[in-house]
N, C-alpha and C positions, 0 to 999 in steps of 0.2 A: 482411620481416614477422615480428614476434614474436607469439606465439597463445599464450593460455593454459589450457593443456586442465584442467577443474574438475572436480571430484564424487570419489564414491563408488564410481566406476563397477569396474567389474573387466576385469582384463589376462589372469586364470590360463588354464588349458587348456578350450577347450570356447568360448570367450568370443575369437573374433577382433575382433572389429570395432573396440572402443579401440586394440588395438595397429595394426589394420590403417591406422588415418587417422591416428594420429600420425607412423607409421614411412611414412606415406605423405607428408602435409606435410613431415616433415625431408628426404626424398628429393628433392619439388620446392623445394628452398632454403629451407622456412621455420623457423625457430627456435622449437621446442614447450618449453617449461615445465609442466612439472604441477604443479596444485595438486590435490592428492591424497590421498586417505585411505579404503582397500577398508573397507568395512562388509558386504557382504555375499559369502563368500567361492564360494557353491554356487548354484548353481540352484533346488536345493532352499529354503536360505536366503530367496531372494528371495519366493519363493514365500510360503513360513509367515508371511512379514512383512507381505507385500500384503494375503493371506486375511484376518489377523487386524487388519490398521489398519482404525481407528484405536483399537481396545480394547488391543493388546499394550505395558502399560507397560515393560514389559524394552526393546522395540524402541524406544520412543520414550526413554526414557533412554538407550542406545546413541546412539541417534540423533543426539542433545544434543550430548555429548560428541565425538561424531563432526565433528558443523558446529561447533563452539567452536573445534577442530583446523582445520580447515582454513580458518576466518576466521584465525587468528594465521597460516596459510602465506600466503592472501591479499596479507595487508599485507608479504610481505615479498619478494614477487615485483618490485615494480617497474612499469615500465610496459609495457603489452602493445596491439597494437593489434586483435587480438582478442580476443573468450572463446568456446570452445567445450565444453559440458556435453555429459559422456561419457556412454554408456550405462551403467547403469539412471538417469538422471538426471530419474527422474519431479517426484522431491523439490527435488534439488538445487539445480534450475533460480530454484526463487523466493528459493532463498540469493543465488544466483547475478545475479539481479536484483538483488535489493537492493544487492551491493557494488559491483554495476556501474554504480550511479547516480553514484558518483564519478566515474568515466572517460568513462564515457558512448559506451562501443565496441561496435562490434556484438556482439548476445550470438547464437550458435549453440547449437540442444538436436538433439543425435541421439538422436531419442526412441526409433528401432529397432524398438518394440511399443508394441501399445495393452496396457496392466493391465487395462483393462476385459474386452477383449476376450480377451486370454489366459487370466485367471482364470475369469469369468464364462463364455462361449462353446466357450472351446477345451477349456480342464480341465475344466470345469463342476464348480470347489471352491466356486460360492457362486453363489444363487439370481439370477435378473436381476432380481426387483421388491424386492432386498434393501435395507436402506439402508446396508452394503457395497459392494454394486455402481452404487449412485448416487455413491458418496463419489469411486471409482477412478474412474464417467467424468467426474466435473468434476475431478478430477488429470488426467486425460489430456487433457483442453480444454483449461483452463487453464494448464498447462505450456508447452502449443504456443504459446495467445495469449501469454503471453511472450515468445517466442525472436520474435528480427528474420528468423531463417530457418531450417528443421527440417529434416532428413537423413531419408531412410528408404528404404528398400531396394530397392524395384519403384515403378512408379506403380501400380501393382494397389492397392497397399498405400497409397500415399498418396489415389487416390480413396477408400477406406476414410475414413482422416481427414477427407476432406472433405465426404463425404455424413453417417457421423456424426456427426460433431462442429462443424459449420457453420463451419471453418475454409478462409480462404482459398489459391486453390491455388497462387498466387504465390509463398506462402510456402516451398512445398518445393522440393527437388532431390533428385534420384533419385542416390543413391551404392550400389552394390553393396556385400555385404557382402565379399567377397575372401578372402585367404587369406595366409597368412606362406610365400613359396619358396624363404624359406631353412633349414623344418624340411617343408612339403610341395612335394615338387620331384622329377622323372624317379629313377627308382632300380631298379638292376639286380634279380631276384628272385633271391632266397636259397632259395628253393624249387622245383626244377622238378615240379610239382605233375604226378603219372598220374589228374588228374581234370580237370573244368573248375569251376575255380572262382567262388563266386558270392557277392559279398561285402555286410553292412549292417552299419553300428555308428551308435548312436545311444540318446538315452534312453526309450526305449519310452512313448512319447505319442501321445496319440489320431492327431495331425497326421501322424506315421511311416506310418499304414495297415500294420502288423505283419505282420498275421491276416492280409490279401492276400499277404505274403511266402509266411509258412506254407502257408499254401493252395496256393500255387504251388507250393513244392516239394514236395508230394503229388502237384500233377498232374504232376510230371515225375521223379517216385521210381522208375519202371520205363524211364528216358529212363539209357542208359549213362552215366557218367563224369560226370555232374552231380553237383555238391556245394555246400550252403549253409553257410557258417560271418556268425551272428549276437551281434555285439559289441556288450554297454553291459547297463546297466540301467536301472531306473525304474518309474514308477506300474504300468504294463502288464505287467508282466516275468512276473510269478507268471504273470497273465492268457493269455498269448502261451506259458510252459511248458508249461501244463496242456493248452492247443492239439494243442500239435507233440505230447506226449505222448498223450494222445485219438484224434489222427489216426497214433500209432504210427508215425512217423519213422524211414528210416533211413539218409535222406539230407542231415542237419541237424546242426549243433553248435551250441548256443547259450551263449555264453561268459558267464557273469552276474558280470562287473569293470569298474569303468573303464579302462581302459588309458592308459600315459603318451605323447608323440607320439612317442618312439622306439619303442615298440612296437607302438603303432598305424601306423603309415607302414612296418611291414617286413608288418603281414599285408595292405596297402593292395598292397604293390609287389608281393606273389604272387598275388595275386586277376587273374580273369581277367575281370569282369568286378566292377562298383560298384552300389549300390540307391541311389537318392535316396529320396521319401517319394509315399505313393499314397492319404494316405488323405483323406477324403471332406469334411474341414470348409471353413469359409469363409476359415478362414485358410490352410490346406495349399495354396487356391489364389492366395492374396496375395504368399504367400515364396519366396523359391529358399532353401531351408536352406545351413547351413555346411558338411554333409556335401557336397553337389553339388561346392564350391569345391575342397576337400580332394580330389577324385577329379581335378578338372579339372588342378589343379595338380601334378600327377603323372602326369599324360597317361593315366590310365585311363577307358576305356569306361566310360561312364553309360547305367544305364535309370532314368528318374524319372517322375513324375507330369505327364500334358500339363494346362496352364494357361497361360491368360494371363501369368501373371508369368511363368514357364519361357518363353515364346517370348520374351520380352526380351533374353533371352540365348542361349537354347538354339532350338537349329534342328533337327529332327528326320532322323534320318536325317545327316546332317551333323556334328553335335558332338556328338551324344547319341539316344540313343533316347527319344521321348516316347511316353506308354502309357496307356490309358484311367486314370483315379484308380479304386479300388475294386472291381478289376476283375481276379482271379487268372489270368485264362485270358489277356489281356493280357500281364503279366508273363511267365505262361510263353512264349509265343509270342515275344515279343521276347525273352527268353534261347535261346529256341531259334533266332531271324535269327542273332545272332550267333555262336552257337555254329558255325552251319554256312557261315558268312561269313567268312572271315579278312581278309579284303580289308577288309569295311562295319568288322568291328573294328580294326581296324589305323586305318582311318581318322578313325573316331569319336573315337579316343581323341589322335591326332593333333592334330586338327581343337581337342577342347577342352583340351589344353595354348594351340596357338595362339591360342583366345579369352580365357584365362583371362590370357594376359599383356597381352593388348591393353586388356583392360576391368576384370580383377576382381585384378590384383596390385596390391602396395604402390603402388607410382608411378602407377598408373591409378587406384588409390583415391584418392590423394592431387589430383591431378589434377581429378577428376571434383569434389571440394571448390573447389577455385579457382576454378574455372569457373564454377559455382552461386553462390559470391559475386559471381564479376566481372559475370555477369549480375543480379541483385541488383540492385551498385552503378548497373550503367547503365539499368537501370531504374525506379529512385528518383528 
C-alpha cells in the first residue's frame, strides 16, 4: 500500500499524533509520502488563527501560499492508493478533496479535535451565539462530511461528533493518540531523589484542572518527603502562580519553560510518581491527553482524571490510578495509596508500560488504522 499523508499538519514536539500514524503505517509495511508543508508551527499559532478566521488577512494570505505549495507537491507524488489529512487538517481537507477527484482514493481526515469545541467551550476565546463560532462548527461538520473515514481518539470523543454534529458513526475509528519509544521509553533515574517525587508538565489549560494540583499539595505540605515539581506554561500559568503563591507553598516548584524531550524524559525518569489532567470540562472527559501516553511509555505510575474515555484504556488500580475530576482531596489520597504502596506502585507503572505497547505505540497505532479501513472496506 502506498498512502499519501497531506496538509499542514505539524510533527514538532508537543504534537505526536502525525508522527505517531505515519511511523506507525511504515512499521506495518506501508509506504508513507508526505505531501507537506507546516503552516502552523505552535499551539498557540493555531489558536490566533482559528479565533480570528475568517477576518485575519495575514492568515488567509499565508494560507494561499501555503495550499499553492502543496498543490505543485501534490502533482508530483505519483500514484497513491490512499490519502490521509494529518492533524490540524480542518482546512486542508477540502484541498484535499478537490485533488482527490482525479484518483478517486479513499480520502482519510484525522480531525483529532473539534475547533468549535476547543475554541468556543474549552478556552472560551470566543462567545457560542458568535458568527465565529458558527463558522468553526460548519468547518468541523463539513470536514468530516468529506473524509470516507475520520480518526479520533476515544469513542467518548467520537459520540461527541455524532450527537453534535449529525455525523454518521460508521464513519469513525477509534485510534489512540500514542506516543514515540524511541525518545519515551524505560530510563534509569539520574537522580536518586530524598523526597517522593510528584510530577506534571503541560500547557496550563482549563482541561489540565491545575488549581486541583496546587490545592493538593497544600493538603499534603505537612505529609514528610512529598514534593511537587510543575513543567510548561500557558493561558493559566500567571493564574496557577499567583495560587501556589497565596496558598504560600513550600512544597512546590513550578518551572515556567517549555522543555526539549531530552530534558523533559530525565525529570519524567526521576519522578516517582506522573499527573494526567482532573479538571472539570466536557472535553477533559472526552480525551486521554498526550501527557498520560508519555508516562505510560516509560513505565511510570499515573494518577489521572476517572472518565469514561480514561477507562478505555486505563484500569484503575491496575495501570493507573483514576481519581475523582476536580477533586484535591482525591489527588491527595491517591498520592498518598501510592506513596505508602510500593508494591500497587511498582505495579501500576508496570502494568502501563505493558498497555502502552499493546495499544497506544507506533505499530499499534499503525495497526489500529488498517484495521479501521479493512473494516470500512468490508462494509461498503
Amino acid at each position: 500500500m502506498r498512502v499519501c499523508y497531506f496538509g499542514t499538519y505539524s510533527t514538532g514536539p508537543g504534537y505526536p499524533r502525525n508522527r505517531m500514524i505515519i511511523r506507525g503505517l511504515r512499521e506495518n509495511g506501508v509506504e508513507v509520502i508526505e505531501c507537506h508543508r507546516e503552516l502552523w508551527r505552535s499551539a498557540t499559532d493555531k489558536v490566533k488563527a482559528a479565533k480570528g478566521f475568517p477576518y485575519n488577512i495575514r492568515s488567509i494570505f499565508v494560507l494561499s501560499i501555503t495550499y499553492l505549495i502543496l498543490i505543485i507537491k501534490f502533482f508530483r507524488i505519483g500514484n497513491y492508493d490512499l490519502l490521509i489529512v494529518g492533524y490540524a487538517g480542518h482546512l486542508d481537507i477540502f484541498l484535499a478533496r478537490i485533488l482527490n477527484i482525479i484518483k478517486q482514493r479513499p480520502l482519510i481526515f484525522d480531525v483529532f479535535l473539534s475547533l468549535y469545541d476547543t475554541i468556543v467551550h474549552d478556552r472560551r476565546l470566543i462567545k457560542p451565539d458568535s458568527l465565529r463560532a458558527k463558522i468553526l462548527w460548519l468547518i468541523d461538520k463539513y470536514s468530516c462530511i468529506l473524509a470516507d473515514m475520520i480518526l479520533l481518539d476515544t469513542h467518548e470523543h467520537i459520540d461527541y461528533f455524532v450527537r453534535e454534529f449529525g455525523l454518521p458513526r460508521h464513519k469513525f475509528v477509534r485510534v489512540f493518540v500514542g506516543e514515540d519509544d524511541k525518545i519515551f521509553r524505560p530510563v534509569k533515574r539520574s537522580i536518586k531523589n530524598n523526597h517522593f517525587e510528584v510530577l506534571f508538565f503541560g500547557t496550563y489549560i482549563t482541561l489540565h484542572g491545575i488549581e486541583y494540583i496546587i490545592k493538593a499539595a497544600k493538603e499534603l505540605e505537612t505529609e514528610q518527603g512529598i514534593h511537587f515539581t510543575l513543567i510548561g506554561t500557558g493561558p493559566l500559568y500567571e493564574e496557577m502562580n499567583a495560587l501556589a503563591k497565596r496558598l504560600d507553598l513550600n512544597n512546590i516548584d513550578l518551572i515556567d519553560r517549555w522543555m526539549d524531550y531530552d530534558e523533559l524524559v530525565v525529570y519524567i525518569s526521576n519522578a516517582d510518581i506522573c499527573l494526567g489532567i482532573f479538571g472539570g470540562t466536557e472535553k477533559a472527559k472526552r480525551v486521554i491527553p498526550c501527557k498520560v501516553y508519555d508516562c505510560m511509555a516509560m513505565g511510570k505510575p499515573l494518577i489521572t482524571g476517572d472518565s469514561l474515555a480514561a477507562r478505555e484504556l486505563l484500569v484503575d488500580k491496575e495501570n493507573a490510578i483514576l481519581c475523582e475530576m476536580e477533586d484535591p482531596m482525591a489527588i491527595t489520597n491517591s498520592i498518598l495509596l501510592l506513596k505508602k504502596d510500593k508494591e500497587l506502585l511498582n505495579k501500576i507503572g508496570k502494568n502501563a508500560l505493558s498497555i502502552y505497547k499493546d495499544y497506544a505505540s507506533p505499530l499499534a497505532i499503525g495497526k489500529s488504522v488498517l484495521d479501521g479501513l479493512q473494516t470500512r472496506i468490508n462494509n461498503a
